[in-house]
C-alpha positions as CSV (number, residue, x, y, z in Angstrom):
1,X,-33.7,9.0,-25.3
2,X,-30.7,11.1,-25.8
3,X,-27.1,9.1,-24.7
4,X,-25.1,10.7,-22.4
5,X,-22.1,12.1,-23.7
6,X,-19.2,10.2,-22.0
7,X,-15.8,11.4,-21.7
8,X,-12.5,9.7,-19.7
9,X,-9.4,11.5,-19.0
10,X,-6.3,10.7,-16.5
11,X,-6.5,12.2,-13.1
12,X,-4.5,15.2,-12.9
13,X,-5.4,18.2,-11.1
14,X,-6.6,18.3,-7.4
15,X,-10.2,18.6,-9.6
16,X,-10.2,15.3,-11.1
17,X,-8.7,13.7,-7.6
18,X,-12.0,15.3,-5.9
19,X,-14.3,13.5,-8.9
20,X,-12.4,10.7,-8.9
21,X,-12.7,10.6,-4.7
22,X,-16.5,10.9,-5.2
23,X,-16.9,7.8,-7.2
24,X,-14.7,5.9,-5.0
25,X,-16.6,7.4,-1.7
26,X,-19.8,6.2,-3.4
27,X,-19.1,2.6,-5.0
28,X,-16.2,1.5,-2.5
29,X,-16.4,3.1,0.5
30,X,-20.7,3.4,0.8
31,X,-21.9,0.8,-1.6
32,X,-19.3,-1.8,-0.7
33,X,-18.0,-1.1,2.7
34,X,-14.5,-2.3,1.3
35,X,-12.4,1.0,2.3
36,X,-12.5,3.0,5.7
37,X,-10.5,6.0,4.3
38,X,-11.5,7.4,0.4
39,X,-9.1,10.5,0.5
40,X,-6.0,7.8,1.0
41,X,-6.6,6.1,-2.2
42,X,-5.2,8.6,-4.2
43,X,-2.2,10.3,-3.9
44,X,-2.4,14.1,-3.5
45,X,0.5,14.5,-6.3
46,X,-1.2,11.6,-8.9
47,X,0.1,14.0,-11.6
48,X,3.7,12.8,-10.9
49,X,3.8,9.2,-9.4
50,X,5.8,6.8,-12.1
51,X,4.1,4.1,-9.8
52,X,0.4,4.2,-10.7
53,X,-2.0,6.2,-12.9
54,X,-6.0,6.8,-11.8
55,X,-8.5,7.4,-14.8
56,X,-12.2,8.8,-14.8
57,X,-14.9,8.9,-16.9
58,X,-18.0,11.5,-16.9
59,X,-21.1,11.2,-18.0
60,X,-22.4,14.3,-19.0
61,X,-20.4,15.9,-16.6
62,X,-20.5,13.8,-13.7
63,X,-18.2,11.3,-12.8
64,X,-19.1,7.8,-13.0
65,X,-16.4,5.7,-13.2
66,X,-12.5,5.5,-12.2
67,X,-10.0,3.0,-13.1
68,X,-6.0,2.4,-11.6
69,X,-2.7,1.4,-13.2
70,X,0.1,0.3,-11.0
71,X,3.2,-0.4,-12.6
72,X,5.6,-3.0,-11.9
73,X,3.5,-5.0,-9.3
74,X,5.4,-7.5,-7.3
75,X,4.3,-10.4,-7.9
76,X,5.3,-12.4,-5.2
77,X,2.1,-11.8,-2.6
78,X,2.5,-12.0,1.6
79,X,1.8,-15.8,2.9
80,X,-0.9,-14.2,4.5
81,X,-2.7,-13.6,1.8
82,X,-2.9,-17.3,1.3
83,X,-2.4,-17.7,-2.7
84,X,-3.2,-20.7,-4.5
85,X,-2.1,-21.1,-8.2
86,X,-4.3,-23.3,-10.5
87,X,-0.8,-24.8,-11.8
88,X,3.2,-24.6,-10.7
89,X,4.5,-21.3,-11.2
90,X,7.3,-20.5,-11.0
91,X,7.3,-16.3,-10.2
92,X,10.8,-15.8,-11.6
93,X,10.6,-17.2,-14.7
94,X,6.9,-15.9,-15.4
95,X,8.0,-12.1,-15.3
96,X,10.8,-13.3,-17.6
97,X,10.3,-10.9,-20.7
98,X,7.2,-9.6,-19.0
99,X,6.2,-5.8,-17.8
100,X,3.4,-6.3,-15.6
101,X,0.7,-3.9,-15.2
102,X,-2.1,-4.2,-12.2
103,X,-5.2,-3.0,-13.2
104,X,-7.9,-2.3,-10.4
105,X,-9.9,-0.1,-8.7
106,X,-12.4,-0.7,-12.2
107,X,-15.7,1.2,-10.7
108,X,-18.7,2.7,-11.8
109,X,-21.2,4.2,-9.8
110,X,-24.9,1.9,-9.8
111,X,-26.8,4.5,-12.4
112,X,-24.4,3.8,-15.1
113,X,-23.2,0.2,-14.2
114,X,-24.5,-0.9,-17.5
115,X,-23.6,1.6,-19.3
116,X,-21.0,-0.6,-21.5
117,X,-19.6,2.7,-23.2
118,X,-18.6,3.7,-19.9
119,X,-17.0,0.2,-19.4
120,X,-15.2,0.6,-23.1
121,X,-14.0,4.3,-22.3
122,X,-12.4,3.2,-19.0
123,X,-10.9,0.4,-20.7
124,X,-9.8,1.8,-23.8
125,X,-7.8,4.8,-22.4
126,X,-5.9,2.1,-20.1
127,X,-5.3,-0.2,-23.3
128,X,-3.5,2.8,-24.8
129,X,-1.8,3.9,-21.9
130,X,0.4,0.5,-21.3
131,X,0.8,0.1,-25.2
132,X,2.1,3.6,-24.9
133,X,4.3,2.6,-21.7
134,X,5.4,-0.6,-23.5
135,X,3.5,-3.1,-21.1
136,X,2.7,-6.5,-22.3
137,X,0.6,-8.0,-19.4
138,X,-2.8,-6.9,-17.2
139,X,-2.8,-8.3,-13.7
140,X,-5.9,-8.0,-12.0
141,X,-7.9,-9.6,-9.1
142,X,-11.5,-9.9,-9.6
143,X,-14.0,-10.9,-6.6
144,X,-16.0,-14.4,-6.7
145,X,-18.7,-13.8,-4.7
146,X,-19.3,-9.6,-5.9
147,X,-22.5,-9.4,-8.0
148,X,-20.7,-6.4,-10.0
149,X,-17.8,-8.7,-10.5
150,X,-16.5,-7.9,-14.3
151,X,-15.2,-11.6,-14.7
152,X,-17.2,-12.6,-17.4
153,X,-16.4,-9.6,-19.2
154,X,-12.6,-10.1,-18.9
155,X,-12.7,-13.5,-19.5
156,X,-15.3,-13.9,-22.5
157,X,-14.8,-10.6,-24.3
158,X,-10.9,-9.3,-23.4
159,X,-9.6,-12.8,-22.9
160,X,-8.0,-12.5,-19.5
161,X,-6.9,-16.2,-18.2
162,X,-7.1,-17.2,-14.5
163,X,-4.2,-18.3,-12.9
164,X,-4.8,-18.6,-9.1
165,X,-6.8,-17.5,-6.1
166,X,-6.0,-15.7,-2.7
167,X,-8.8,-15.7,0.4
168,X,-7.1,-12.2,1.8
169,X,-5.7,-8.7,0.6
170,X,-5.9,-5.0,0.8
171,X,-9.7,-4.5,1.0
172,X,-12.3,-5.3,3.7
173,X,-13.9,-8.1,1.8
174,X,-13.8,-11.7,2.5
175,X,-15.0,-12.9,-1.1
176,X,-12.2,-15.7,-2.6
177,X,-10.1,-13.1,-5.0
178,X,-9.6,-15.1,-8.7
179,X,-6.2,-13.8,-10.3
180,X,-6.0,-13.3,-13.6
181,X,-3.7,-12.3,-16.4
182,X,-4.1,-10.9,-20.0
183,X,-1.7,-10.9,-22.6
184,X,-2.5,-7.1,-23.7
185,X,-1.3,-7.7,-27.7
186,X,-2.8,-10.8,-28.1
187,X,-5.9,-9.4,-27.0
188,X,-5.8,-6.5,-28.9
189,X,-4.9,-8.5,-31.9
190,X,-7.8,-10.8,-31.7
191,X,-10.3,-8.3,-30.9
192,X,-9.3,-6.3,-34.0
193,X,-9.7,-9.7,-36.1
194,X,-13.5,-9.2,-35.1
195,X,-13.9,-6.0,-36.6
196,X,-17.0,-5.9,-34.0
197,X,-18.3,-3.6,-31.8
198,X,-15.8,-4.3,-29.2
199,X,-13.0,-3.5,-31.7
200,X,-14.6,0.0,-32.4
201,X,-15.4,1.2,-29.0
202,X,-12.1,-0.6,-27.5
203,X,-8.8,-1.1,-30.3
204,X,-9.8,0.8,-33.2
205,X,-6.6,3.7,-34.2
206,X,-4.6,1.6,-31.6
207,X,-3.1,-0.9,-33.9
208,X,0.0,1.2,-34.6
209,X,0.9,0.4,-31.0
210,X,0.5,-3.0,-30.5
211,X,0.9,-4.4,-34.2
212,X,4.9,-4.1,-34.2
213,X,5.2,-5.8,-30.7
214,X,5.4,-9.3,-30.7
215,X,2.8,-11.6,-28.1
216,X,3.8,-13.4,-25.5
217,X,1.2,-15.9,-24.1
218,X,1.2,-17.7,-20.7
């Protein structure tokens, strides 16, 4: 059977904010019921915000699968939210030395939501772009109770450590949200010690950017 040719570029154009809508509208808004309104997700002008960046992959043309950077999260969440930490933290000194980078909106439409080289294309092109930006840390929530939940993959394959919970946030979904945090040169560092598969599809010509910088673990 022929693979599907897979390609993932940064949303630009009011083109790629349509695609990008589509898989959103399909995985989030249909799938999911987590959002009432797809078009607000992504800002009109996407090609200038400094605050987040939206990626999406095709396959074979289609889009699939969309990914968003926001830079600079605070990290301090509303009481509403009702955030537990796993240990003491202080917020202050945990950002000391730190540029945090949240990483959500990781979506892929059902047909290719096995499709790891879709997973490694979405993941790759955001590895280069916080190297490139000179982020050190991934801050993500993933969603206990979601069957598409990627935790096992950030965990056991990129490394990401958990570091708290909250029962409440921005979407319509009343799954237990697990926090977790990834030391983005570490990772990238031990991944390329594998020389595996993951370090071809994920870190390979990206050591230039994160072999100079030193890590920084929790």
């Amino acid at each position: 059977m022929r693979r599907a040719h897979i390609e993932t570029r940064k949303v630009l154009t009011p083109q790629d904010r349509a695609d990008a809508l589509r898989v959103i509208g399909a995985v989030f808004a249909q799938e999911k019921n987590w959002i009432s309104n797809t078009d607000a997700e992504i800002p009109e002008g996407i090609a200038e915000s400094d605050r987040m960046s939206w990626f999406l992959t095709y396959a074979d043309g289609a889009p699939v699968g969309v990914i968003r950077l926001a830079y600079d999260p605070t990290l301090e969440l509303p009481a509403h939210f009702e955030v537990q930490f796993d240990r003491p933290l202080d917020l202050v000194e945990f950002a000391r030395g730190r540029r945090f980078v949240e990483i959500g909106r990781f979506m892929i439409v059902p047909e290719f939501r096995r499709n790891i080289r879709v997973v490694f294309s979405l993941m790759r092109i955001a590895v280069r772009e916080v190297l490139e930006r000179h982020y050190t840390h991934f801050l993500t929530d993933v969603y206990e109770s979601d069957p598409h939940s990627p935790y096992g993959f950030h965990t056991r394959v990129l490394g990401f450590e958990r570091i708290g919970t909250h029962r409440f946030g921005e979407l319509n979904c009343d799954s237990l949200r697990i926090i977790l945090v990834l030391d983005i040169v570490r990772a990238c560092r031990r991944v390329a010690q594998k020389r595996d598969r993951i370090y071809r599809e994920l870190v390979t010509g990206l050591e230039p950017l994160f072999e100079p910088i030193p890590a920084s673990p929790l």
